[in-house]
Phi, psi and omega in degrees: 000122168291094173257108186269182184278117136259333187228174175269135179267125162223090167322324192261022177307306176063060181265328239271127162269141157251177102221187216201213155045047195291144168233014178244153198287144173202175219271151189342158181286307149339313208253334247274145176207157221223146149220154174201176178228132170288213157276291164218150207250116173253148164330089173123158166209356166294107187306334144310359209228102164054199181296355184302344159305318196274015191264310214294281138005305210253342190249352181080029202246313179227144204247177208232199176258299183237163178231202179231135190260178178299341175266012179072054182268097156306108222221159190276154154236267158310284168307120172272336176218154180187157185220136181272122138324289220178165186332329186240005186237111163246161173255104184231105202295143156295121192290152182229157176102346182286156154223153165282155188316291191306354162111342180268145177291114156352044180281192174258338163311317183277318168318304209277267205303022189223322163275349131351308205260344160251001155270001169291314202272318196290142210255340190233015190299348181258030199252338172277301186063073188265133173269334207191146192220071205244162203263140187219093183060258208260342161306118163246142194231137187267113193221095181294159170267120186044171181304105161240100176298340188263011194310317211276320149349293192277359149322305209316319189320122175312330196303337173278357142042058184269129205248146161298046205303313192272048149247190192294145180237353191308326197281346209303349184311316176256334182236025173332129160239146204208168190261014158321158197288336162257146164225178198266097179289350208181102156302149137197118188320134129111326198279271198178141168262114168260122182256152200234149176303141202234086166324340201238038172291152207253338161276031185081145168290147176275137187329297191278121204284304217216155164213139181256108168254116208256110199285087171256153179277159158308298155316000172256346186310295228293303148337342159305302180269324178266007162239035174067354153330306163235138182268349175201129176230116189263143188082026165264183201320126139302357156308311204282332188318319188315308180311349173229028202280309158229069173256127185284015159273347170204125197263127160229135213245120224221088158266221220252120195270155172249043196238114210255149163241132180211191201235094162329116157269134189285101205243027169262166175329136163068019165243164145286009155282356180272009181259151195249339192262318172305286201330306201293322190294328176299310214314310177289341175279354154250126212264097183259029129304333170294289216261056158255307156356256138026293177261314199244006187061020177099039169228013172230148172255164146326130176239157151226040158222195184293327205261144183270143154009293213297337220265333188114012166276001194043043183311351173260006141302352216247099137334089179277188155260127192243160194264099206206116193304306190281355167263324193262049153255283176311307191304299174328314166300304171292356182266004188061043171226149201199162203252095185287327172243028146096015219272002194119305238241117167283156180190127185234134180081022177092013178249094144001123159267113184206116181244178173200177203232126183251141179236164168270127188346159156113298221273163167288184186244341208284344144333276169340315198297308179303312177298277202323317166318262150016276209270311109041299192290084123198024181077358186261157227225110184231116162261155200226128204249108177266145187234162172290334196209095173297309171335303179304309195298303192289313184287003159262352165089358189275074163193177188244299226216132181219120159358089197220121188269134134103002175339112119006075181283324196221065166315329189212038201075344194186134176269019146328316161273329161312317200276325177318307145327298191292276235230005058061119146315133171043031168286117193327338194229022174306086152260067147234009193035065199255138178241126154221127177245031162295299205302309170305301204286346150290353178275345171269352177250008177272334183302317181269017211242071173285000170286104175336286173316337191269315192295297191294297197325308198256039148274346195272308178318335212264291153359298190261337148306323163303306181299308187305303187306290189085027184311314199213121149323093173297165187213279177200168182238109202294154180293180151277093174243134196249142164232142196216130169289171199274357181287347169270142161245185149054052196253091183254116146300121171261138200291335177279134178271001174267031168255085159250271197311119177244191161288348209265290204319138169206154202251127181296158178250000000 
């Protein structure tokens, strides 16, 4: 097999959790059952549809042509082999002998009509940037629009998914059929998804016959877990972690997480935030050893640039944002604001500067709370605006600062679609309207840049544009954390959190 470098691999992640040493008796093998809580419970399981791939991925229900292994690896599923012809061309031998839970066989004609069918449906299907999809004996071959270096990475993505096109698909929301070590006996919107051992699975069928997966908030897990309600919960309070910290009944088990939180600015015309000298002064006014603290009770660290440390962009090469009272005072000053009658309050042209920060109902505060304190010392006037639907608010662009949490970074193995996304002339999730065209031609040299060195080099280029820019205060990035009762055995935690359930899992006897 020919494998030229399409995406950064990152080996040095080293995140992968094993565990084990399960001691309490638990039910016939035969009968054997699970309940668990995901990271988060989405709406839906057709990978066509919005986010609905990670319900499919996180339940062990639908599998892709390559994934990502524990070591942030790009490893065959569907596909046993596969090769880059030339800039634009790929090859993915069909693994043969897979079936689907219903019992039909695997071809590359249905791999062809099933990723077809979510880049026709999926909202993000142009995101792949397939010019063409044609099936070759046992093959399917790929014909990107221009050099996209980052092609093979992105198969990883669930919206990719393989679905059972020639069956009835209407259904699929609820009733997916897919070749995973599980398939889905029982939808209920809102509730909980039941899962059946997938007999005609093609690595072996799995010890544990059945599993429930259940729509718990984060904040309830821990609770959860400690009255037996549930047996693994990904994502739960980091408040809360104390109350199991030492408990021999459950391990909670913490890699290296890829996922960053930071505060959206408003850099379009006519906020004050499009001012860049504004921007950079909250930015030098925050101290984030407080607030990862803060936010993770000691399960998240600081970041200052778009990428957490961890992912392998050498984000420490990278001039971040840093924390310094006295640069982001002069940036106040290059922004023409100064506290003129003495009141506390920086202010220009006769004007107060008082921005402000919307969150979703619900959500803590205590982050909002901290900046604001934070920000109070150099004069700027922060109000914290809670709303029913934040969403509405980031999509009319009528705001200054908005809460944004839990970003994704290497969404698909590689962070190429992360910046594409974010920070993009027309990037599905810019609500900060941020424009650079600095900024672009590095997302045009990412596109060729198949080389490990050309690749991490112009993440770093990206990087630092950003930190420089400011579209967005980086703050910190949370771990991964799982709680897994001791009673699972051979249970790996992944550093992407839409990887969980496999075949591998067993329960002590």
């Amino acid at each position: 097999m020919r494998k030229r470098l399409v995406s950064l691999l990152f080996a040095g992640i080293m995140a992968c959790s094993v565990i084990g040493s399960g001691v309490t008796t638990f039910a016939a093998e035969n009968d054997s059952h699970i309940n668990l809580a995901l990271f988060t419970y989405i709406e839906g399981m057709d990978p066509a549809t919005d986010w609905c791939g990670w319900n499919l991925t996180r339940c062990g229900v639908g599998e892709t042509l390559v994934t990502v292994n524990e070591n942030m690896e790009i490893v065959g599923q569907l596909a046993d082999e596969w090769e880059q012809v030339d800039d634009t061309t790929y090859r993915f031998h069909i693994r043969q002998g897979v079936k689907f839970s219903n019992g039909t066989e695997l071809t590359p004609e249905i791999v062809k009509d099933s990723i077809q069918r979510s880049i026709d449906n999926n909202s993000r299907g142009g995101d792949l940037k397939i010019a063409n999809i044609e099936v070759d004996g046992e093959n399917v071959v790929f014909t990107t629009d221009g050099a996209y270096s980052a092609f093979v990475s992105q198969l990883t993505e669930p919206m990719t998914v393989i679905v059972d096109t020639t069956a009835d698909t209407s259904n699929y929301d609820t009733m997916p059929i897919c070749t995973g070590p599980y398939a889905v006996s029982e939808y209920v919107s809102e509730e909980k998804i039941e899962l059946v051992a997938n007999e005609n699975y093609w690595d072996g069928a799995p010890e544990i016959k059945s599993i429930t997966v259940k729509n718990i908030g984060s904040d309830t897990k821990v609770d959860a877990m400690l009255s037996g309600d549930i047996d693994l919960a990904q994502g739960p309070d980091a408040t809360a972690l104390n109350r199991v910290e030492n408990n021999d009944d459950i391990n909670i088990v913490k890699v290296t997480g890829t996922r960053e939180n930071d505060f959206e600015l408003n850099c379009r015309e006519g906020n004050p935030l499009s001012d860049k000298n504004l921007r950079l002064a909250l930015s030098y006014a925050v101290d984030r050893d407080v607030v990862a603290q803060v936010a993770g009770n000691g399960y998240s660290s600081p970041i200052s640039t778009a990428f957490p440390p961890s992912v392998g962009y050498e984000s420490e090469d990278v001039n971040g944002q840093v924390y310094d009272l006295d640069k982001a005072k002069e940036c106040l000053e290059a922004a023409g604001y100064s506290d003129s009658d003495g009141d506390g309050i920086v202010d220009k042209d006769g004007e107060n500067l008082s921005l402000t920060i919307s969150i979703a109902n619900g959500s803590s505060t205590a982050v909002s709370e901290t900046l604001q304190d934070m920000w109070k010392q150099i004069g700027v006037d922060v109000q914290i605006e809670m709303l029913e639907n934040v969403s509405d608010k980031r999509a009319s662009g009528d705001f200054d600062m908005l809460v944004s949490p839990n970003w994704q970074t290497v969404n698909a193995g590689d962070g190429q679609k992360y910046l594409m996304n974010r920070w993009s002339d027309g990037g599905s999730d810019n609500y900060s309207g941020y424009h650079s065209d600095e900024f672009q031609s590095v997302l045009d040299k990412l596109d060729a840049a198949f080389t490990q060195e050309d690749r991490v080099s112009a993440f770093v280029e990206a990087q630092q544009i950003l930190a420089d820019d400011a579209p967005a205060i980086w703050m910190y990035a949370n771990d991964n954390v799982t709680l897994v009762n001791s009673k699972l055995e051979n249970v790996t935690v992944f550093p992407i959190d839409y990887y969980l359930v496999t075949n591998k899992w067993t329960l002590a006897e």
